[in-house]
N, C-alpha and C positions, 0 to 999 in steps of 0.2 A: 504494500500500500504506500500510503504519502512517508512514512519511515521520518516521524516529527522529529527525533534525536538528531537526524543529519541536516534537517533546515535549520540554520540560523537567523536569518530575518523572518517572521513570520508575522503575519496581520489578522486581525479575528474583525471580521469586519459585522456592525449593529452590536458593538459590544458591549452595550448599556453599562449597566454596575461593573463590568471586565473579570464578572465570575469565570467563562470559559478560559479567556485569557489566563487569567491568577493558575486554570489546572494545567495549559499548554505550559508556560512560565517554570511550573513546578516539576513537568516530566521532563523538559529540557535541560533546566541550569540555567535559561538566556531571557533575556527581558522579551515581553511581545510585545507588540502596539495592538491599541484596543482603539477602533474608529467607530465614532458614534456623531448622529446631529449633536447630541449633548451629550458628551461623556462623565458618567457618571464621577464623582467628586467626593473625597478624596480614591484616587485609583488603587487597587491591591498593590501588593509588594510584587514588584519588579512587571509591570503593566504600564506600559507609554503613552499613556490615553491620545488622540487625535481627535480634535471634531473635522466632518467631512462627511461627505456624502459618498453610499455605494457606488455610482454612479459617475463620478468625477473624483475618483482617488487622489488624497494632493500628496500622490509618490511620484519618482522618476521612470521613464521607462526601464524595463529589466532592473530594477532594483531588490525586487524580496525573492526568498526562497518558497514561499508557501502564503497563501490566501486562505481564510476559513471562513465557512460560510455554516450559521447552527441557527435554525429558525428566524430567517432574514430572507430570502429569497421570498419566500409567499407574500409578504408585502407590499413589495415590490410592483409600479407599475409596468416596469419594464426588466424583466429579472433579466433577459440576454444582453442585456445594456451592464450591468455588472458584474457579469461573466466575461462579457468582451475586456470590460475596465479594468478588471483581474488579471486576463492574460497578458494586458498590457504589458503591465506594471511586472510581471513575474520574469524573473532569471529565465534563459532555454533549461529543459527540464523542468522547471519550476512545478509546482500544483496549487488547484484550486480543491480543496480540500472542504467536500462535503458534510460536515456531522453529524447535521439530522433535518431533512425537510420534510414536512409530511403531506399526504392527502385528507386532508379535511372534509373533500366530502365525499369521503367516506368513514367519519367519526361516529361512532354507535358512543352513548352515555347511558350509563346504569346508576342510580336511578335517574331521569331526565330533569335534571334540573333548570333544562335551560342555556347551559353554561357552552353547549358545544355551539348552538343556534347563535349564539353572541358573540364568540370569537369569531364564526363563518361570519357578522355582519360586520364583523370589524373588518376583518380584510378586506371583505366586498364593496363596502364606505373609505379605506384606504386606496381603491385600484388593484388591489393585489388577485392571488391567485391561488384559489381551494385547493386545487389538483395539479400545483407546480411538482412534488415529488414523483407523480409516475412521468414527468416532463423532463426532468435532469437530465435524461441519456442524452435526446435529442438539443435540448438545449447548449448543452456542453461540447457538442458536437459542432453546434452550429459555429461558438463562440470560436473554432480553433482549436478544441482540445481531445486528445485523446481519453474517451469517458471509461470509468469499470463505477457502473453501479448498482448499487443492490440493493431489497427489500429489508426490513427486517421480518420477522416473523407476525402475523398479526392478531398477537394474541390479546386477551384483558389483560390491562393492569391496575391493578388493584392500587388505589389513592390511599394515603395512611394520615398524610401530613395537613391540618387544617390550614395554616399557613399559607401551604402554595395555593389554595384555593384562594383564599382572601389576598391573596400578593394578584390573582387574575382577574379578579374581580373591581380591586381597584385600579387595576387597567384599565379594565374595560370603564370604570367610569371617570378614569381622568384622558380617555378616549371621547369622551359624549355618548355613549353608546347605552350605559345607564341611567337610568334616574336615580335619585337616593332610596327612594320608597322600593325601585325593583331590585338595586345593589346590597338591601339591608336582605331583602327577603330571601334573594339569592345564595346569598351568602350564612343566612341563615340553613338554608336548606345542604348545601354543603356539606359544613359544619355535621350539621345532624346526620347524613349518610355516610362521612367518614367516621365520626365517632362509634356510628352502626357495625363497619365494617363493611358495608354493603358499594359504596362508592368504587366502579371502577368502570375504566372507558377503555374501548377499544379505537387504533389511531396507527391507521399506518406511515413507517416512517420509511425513508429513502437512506441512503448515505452513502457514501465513496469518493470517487476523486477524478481529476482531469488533470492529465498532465501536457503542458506544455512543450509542444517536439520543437 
């Protein structure tokens, strides 16, 4: 695969708070840059935060060894626009290094809270794209890169953590996408089915790489 240990520049590109970053940082030994419209503040240890856009990377050409892309792509109005912006910017050799994009619509939620139906409108209110993960082969392809990608298995997973519920939740409402009255109840409801043990969603993910000949 992308063999993270041997890239030295590497970029985690939508890298909000630079948690991915902080775990790429930590398997390497080497600092990463974490590019965000707003990058989160104060950055993890050894995390170079950028603000910038996917789309208009402000690197030089052939400058990094490796691009990351983990839940950023669907976003996107234009995801081949920063696939192309990736390859730019990457060494020959170089990869654009997929971590996880999913299809969304194809998200099953147990119990239905709602919660899947809300992220689907956030993307679809962003421009972006439900079904960008079964896309990557051909996307990746288009951009110039030699693609290897793969599915993951699509099984449930079981939610444990109340937390990440409420961290998506007030996404979605400092998105506009909630009201208070439906982010409380939502959120409530959550809550009650992870506590249950009953909470879990099925979501398939994509992930792999494209390398740069």
């Amino acid at each position: 695969m992308a063999r993270l240990s041997t890239r030295e520049k590497v970029l985690d590109v939508g890298s909000g708070e630079g948690l991915v970053a902080a775990e790429m940082a930590s398997r390497t030994g080497r600092p990463v840059y974490g590019l965000d419209l707003a990058p989160g503040s104060p950055p993890p240890e050894n995390v170079r935060t950028v603000a910038g856009d996917a789309c208009a990377l402000p690197f030089p050409d052939g400058s990094l060894d490796a691009v990351a892309f983990h839940f950023l792509l669907l976003w996107l109005p234009d995801p081949l626009a920063a696939l192309r912006e990736a390859r730019r910017v990457l060494k020959p050799q170089g990869v654009a290094m997929i971590l996880a994009e999913p299809d969304l619509s194809a998200r099953v939620d147990e119990p239905n809270t709602g919660m899947g139906k809300a992220i689907a409108g956030a993307v679809h209110f962003s421009g972006g794209h439900l079904d960008v993960g079964p896309w990557l082969e051909e996307g990746l392809r288009r951009a110039g890169f030699r693609p290897t990608i793969r599915a993951a298995s699509h099984e449930w997973t079981t939610i444990t953590d109340p937390a990440e519920a409420e961290h998506e939740v007030a996404f979605l409402r400092n998105q506009g996408r909630l009201g208070s009255e439906k982010a409380l109840s939502m959120a409530a409801a959550e809550r009650a089915a992870i506590l249950s043990g009953l909470r879990r969603v099925r979501l398939p993910l994509y992930y792999g790489m494209g390398l740069k000949g």
